[in-house]
N, CA, C and O of each residue as an XYZ file, in Angstrom:
532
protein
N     -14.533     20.233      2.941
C     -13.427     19.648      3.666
C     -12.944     18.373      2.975
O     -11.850     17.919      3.311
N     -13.589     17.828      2.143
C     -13.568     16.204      1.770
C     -12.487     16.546      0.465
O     -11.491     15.938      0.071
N     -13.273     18.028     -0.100
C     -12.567     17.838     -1.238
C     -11.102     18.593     -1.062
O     -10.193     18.420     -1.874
N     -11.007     19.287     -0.125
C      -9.377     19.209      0.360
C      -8.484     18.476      0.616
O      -7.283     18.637      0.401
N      -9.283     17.192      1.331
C      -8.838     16.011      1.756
C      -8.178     15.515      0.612
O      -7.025     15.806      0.291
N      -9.137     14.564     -0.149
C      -8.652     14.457     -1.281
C      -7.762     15.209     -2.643
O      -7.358     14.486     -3.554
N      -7.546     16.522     -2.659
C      -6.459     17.193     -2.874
C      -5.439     16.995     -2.509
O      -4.558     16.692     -3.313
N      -5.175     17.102     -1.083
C      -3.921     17.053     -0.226
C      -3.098     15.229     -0.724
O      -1.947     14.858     -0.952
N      -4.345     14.601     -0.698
C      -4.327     13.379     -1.233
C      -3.357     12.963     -2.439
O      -2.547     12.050     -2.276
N      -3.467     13.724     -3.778
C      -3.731     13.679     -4.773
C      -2.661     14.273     -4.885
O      -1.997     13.950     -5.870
N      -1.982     15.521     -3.802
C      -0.287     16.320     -4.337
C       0.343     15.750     -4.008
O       1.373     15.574     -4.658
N       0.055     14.832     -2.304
C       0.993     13.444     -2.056
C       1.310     12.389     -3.068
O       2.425     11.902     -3.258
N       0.315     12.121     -3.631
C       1.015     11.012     -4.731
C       1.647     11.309     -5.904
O       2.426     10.501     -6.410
N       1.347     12.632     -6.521
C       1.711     13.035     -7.079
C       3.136     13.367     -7.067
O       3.730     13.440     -8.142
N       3.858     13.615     -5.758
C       5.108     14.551     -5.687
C       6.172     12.906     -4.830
O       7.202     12.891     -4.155
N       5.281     11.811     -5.306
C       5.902     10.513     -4.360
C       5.880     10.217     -2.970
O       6.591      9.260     -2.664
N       5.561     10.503     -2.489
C       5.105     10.733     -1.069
C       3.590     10.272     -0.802
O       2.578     10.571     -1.437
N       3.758      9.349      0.473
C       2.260      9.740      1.027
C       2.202      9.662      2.759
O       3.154      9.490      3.519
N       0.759      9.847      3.101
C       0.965     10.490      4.328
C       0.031      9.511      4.569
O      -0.749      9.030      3.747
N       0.168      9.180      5.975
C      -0.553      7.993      6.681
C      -1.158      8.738      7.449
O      -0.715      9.810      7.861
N      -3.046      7.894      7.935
C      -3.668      8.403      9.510
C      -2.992      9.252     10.178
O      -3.364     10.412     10.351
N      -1.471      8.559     10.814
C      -1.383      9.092     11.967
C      -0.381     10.039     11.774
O       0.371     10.378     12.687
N      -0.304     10.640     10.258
C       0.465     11.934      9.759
C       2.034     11.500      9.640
O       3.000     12.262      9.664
N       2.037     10.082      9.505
C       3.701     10.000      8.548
C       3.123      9.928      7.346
O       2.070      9.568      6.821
N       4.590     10.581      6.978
C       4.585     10.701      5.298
C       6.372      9.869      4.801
O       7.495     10.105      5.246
N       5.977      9.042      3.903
C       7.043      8.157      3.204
C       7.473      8.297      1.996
O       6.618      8.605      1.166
N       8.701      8.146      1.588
C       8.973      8.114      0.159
C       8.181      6.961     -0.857
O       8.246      5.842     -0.348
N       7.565      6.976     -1.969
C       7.124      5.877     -2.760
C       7.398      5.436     -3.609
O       7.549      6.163     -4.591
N       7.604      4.104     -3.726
C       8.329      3.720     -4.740
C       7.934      4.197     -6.694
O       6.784      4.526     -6.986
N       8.849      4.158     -7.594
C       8.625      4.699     -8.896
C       8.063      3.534     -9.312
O       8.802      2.553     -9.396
N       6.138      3.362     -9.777
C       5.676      2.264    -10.504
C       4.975      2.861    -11.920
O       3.825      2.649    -12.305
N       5.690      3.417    -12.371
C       5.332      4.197    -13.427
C       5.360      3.150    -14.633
O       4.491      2.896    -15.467
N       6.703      2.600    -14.446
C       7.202      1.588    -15.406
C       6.752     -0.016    -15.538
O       7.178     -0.878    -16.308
N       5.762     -0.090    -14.531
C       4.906     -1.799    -14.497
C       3.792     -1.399    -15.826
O       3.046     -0.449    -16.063
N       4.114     -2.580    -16.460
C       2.878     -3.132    -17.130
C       1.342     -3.106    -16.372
O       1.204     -3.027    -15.151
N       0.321     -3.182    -17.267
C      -0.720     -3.472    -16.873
C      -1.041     -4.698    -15.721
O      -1.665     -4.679    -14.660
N      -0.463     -5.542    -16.297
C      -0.337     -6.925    -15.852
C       0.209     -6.872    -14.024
O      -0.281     -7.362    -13.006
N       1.334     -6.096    -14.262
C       2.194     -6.167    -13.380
C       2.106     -5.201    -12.326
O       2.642     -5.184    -11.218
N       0.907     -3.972    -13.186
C       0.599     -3.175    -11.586
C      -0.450     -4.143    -10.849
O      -0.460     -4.301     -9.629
N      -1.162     -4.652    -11.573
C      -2.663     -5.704    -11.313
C      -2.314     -6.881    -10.071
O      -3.117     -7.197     -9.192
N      -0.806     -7.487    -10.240
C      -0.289     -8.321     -9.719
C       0.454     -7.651     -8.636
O       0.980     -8.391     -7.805
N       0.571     -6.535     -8.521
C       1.402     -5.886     -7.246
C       0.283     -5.317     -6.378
O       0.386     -5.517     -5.167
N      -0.703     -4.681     -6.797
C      -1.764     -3.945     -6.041
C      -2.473     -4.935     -5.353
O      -2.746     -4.717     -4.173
N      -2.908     -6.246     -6.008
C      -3.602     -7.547     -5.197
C      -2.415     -8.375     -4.039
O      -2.797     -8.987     -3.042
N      -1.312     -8.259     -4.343
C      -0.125     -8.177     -3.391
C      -0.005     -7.497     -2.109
O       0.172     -8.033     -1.014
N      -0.135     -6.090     -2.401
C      -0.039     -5.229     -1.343
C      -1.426     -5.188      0.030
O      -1.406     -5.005      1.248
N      -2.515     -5.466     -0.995
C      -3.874     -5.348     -0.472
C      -3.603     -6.477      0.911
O      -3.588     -6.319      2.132
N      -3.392     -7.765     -0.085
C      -3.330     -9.019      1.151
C      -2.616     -8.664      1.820
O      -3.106     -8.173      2.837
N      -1.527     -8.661      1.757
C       0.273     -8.272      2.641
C      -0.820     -7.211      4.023
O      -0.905     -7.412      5.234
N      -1.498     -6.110      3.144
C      -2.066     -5.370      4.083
C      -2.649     -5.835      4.937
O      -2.180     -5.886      6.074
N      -4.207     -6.447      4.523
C      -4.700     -7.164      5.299
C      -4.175     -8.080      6.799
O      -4.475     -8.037      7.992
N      -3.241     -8.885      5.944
C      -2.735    -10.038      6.966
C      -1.557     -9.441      7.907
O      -0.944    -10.261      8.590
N      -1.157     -7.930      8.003
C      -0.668     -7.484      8.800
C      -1.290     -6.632      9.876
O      -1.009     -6.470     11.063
N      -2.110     -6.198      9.184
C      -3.283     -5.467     10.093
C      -4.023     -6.216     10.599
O      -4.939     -5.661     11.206
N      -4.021     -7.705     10.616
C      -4.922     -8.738     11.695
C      -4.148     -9.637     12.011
O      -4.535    -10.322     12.958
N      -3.022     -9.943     11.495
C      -2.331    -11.180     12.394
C      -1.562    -10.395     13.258
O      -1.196     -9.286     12.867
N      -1.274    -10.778     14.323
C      -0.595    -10.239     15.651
C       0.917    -10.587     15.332
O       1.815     -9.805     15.644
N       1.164    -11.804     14.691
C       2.403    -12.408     14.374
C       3.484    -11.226     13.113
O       4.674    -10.975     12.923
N       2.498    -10.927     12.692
C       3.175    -10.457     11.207
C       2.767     -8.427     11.413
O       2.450     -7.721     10.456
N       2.839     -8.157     12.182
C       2.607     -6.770     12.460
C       3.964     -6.250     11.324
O       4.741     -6.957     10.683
N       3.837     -4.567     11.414
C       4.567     -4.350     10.687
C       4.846     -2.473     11.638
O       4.251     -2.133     12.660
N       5.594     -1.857     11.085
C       5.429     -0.599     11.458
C       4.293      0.874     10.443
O       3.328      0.896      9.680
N       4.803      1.410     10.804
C       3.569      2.646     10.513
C       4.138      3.346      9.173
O       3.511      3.999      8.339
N       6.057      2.887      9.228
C       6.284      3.514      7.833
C       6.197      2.756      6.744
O       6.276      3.185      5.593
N       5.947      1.019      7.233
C       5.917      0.456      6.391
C       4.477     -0.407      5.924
O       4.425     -1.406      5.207
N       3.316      0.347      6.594
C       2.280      0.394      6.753
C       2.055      1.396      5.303
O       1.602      0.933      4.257
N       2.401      2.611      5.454
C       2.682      3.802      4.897
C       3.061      3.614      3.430
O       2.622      4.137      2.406
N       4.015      2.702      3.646
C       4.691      2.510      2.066
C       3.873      1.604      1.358
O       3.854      1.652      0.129
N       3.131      0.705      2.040
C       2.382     -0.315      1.737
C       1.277      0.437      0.920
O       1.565      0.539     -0.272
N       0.139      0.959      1.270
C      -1.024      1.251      1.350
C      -0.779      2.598      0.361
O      -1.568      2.852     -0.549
N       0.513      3.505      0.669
C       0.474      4.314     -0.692
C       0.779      4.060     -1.732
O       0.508      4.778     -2.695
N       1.491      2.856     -1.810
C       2.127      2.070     -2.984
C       0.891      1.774     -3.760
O       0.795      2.243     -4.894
N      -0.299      0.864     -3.139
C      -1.541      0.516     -3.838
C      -1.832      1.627     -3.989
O      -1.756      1.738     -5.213
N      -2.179      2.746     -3.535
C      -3.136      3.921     -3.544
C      -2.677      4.487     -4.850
O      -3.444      5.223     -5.472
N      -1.544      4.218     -5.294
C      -0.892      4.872     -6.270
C      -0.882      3.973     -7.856
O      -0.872      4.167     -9.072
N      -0.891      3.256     -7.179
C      -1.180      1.881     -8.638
C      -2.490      1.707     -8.816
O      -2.723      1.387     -9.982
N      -3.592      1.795     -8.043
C      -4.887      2.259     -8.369
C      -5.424      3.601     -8.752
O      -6.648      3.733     -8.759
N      -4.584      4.718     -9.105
C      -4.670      5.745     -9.556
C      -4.011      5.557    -10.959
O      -4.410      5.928    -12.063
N      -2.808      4.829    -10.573
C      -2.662      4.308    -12.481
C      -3.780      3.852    -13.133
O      -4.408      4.464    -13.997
N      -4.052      2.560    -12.614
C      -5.249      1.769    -13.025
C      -6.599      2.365    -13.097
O      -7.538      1.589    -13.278
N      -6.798      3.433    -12.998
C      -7.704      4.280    -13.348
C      -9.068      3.817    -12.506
O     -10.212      3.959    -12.935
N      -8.617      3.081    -10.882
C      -9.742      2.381    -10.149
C     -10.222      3.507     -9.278
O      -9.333      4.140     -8.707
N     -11.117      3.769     -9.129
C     -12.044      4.856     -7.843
C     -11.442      3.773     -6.580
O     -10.686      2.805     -6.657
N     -12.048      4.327     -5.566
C     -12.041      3.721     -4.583
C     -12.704      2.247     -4.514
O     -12.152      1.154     -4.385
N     -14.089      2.585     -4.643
C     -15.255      1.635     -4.314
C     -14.730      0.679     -5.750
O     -15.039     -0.513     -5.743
N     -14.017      1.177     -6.838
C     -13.365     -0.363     -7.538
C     -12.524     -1.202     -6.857
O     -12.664     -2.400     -6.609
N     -11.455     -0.296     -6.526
C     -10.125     -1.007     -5.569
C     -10.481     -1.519     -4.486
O      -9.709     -2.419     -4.158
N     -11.595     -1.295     -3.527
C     -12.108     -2.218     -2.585
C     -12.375     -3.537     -3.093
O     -11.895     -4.649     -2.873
N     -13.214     -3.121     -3.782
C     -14.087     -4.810     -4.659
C     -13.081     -5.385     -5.375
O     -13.009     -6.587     -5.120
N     -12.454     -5.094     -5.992
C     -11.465     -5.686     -6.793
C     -10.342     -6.430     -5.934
O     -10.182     -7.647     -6.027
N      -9.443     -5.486     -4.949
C      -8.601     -5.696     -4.094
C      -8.502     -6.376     -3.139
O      -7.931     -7.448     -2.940
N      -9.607     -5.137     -1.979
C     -10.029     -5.395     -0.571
C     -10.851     -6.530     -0.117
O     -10.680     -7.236      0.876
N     -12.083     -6.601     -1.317
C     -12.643     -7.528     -0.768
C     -11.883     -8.845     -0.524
O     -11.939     -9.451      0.546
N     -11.061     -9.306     -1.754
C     -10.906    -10.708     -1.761
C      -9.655    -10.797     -0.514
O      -9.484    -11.774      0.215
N      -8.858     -9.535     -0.484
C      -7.909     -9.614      0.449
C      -8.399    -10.405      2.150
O      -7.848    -11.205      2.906
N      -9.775     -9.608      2.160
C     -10.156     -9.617      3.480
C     -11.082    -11.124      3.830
O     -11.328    -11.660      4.911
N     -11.415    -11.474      2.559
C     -11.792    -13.241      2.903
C     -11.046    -13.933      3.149
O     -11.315    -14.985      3.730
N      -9.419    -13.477      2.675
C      -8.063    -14.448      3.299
C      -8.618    -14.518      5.073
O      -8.175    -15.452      5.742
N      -9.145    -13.961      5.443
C      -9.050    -13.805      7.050
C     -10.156    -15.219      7.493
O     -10.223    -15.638      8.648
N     -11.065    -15.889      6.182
C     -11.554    -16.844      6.878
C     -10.670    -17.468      6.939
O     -10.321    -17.507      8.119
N      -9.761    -18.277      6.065
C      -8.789    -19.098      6.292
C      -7.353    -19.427      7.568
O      -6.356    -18.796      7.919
N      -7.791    -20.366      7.824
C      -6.938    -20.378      9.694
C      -5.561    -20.278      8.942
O      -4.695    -19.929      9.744
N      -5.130    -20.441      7.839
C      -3.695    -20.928      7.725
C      -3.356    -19.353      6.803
O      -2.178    -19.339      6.448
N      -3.903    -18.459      6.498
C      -3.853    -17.558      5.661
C      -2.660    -16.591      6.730
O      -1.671    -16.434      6.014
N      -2.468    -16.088      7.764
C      -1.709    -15.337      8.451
C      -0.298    -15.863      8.141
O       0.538    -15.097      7.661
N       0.044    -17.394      8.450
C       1.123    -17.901      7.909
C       1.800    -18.378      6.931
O       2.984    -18.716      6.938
N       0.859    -18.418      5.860
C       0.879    -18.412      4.149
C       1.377    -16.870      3.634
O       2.422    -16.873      2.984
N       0.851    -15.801      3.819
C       0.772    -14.724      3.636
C       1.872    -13.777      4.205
O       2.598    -13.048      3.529
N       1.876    -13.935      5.821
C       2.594    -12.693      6.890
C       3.986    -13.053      6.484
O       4.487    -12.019      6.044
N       4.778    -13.958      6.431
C       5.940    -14.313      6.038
C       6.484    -13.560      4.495
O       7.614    -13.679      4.022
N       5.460    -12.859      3.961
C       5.887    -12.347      2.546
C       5.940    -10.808      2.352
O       6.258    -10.148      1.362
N       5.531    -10.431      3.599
C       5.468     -9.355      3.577
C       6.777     -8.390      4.050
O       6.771     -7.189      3.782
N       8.048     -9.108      4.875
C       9.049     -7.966      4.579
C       9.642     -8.258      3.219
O       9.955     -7.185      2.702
N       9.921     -9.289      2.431
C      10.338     -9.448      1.345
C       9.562     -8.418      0.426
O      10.150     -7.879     -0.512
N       8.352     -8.175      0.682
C       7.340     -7.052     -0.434
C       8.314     -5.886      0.179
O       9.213     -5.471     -0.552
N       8.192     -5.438      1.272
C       8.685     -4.109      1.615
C      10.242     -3.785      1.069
O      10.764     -2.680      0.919
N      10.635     -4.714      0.896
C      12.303     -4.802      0.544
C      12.211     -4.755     -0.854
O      13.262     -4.343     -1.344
N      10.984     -5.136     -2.024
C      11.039     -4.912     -3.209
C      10.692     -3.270     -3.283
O      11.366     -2.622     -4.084
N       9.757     -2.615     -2.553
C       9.605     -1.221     -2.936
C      10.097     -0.306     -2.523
O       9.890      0.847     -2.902
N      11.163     -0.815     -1.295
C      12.142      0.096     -1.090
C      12.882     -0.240     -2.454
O      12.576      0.583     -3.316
N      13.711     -1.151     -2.870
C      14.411     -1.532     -3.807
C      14.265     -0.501     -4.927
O      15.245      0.009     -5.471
N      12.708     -0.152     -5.320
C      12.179      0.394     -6.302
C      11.669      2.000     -6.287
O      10.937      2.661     -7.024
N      12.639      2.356     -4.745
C      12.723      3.734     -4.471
C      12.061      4.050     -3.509
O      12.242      5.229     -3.208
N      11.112      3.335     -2.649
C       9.924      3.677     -1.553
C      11.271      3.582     -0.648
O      12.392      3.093     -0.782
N      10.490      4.385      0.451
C      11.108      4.152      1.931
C      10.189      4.166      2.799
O       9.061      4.573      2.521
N      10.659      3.549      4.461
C       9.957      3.233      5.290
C      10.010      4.041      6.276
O       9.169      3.988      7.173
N      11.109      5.010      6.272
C      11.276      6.212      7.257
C      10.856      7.808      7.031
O      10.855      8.368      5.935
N      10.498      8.424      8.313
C       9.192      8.943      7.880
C       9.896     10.398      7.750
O      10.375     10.910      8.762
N       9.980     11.343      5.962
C      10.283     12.259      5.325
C       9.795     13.405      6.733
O       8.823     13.262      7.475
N      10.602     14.272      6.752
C      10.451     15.637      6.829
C       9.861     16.825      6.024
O      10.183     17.143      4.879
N       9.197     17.259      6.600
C       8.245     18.652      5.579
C       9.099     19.000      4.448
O       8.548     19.156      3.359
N      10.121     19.117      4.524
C      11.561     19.853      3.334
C      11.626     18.882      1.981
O      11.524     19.244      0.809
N      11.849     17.394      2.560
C      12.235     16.570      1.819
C      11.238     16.019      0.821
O      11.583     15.153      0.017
């Protein structure tokens, strides 16, 4: 079952698209064309943005743009040639120590529709595709 999972996984990113938990699926933006540098600097971007929306109450976000978020990294760590358990440690972890910091929700949550507005920009969308499309 796992390794279906991860299949199903793997044609989503592949075909631009990915599919969230609660079964939306989003357009993703084209990061084919970032530098090394510059996927490195977008994926540690997205991670926090993630983080500090999924725990600050202030800076919530929706599910497609949850969606666009999280496949965007998922997809730049498949460039980057990171497994999972890299992109945690690399990414997640440091993302998720922002949460000791009292001032980190309002440093951070404020940057996150401006991120969503760069990867729509760059072809992602936040509204959730139909089986066809």
């Amino acid at each position: 079952m796992k390794a279906l999972a991860a299949l199903a996984g793997a044609l989503a990113l592949l075909s631009g698209a990915a599919l969230a938990d609660g079964g939306i699926t989003v357009k993703l933006p084209d990061v084919s064309n970032l530098s090394e540098n510059e996927a490195k600097s977008l994926i540690a971007e997205l991670a926090n943005v993630n983080v500090i929306t999924s725990n600050c109450a202030d800076y919530s976000i929706t599910d497609g743009e949850w969606t666009l978020i999280t496949g965007t990294g998922d997809l730049l760590a498949a460039q980057l040639g990171l497994d999972a358990s890299a992109y945690d440690k690399t990414y997640y972890g440091p993302a998720f120590k922002l949460l000791d910091d009292p001032a980190a929700c309002d440093r951070i949550g404020p940057t996150a529709k401006p991120l969503i507005q760069r990867l729509i920009g760059m072809g992602g969308g936040t509204t959730p595709l139909t089986q066809s499309q």
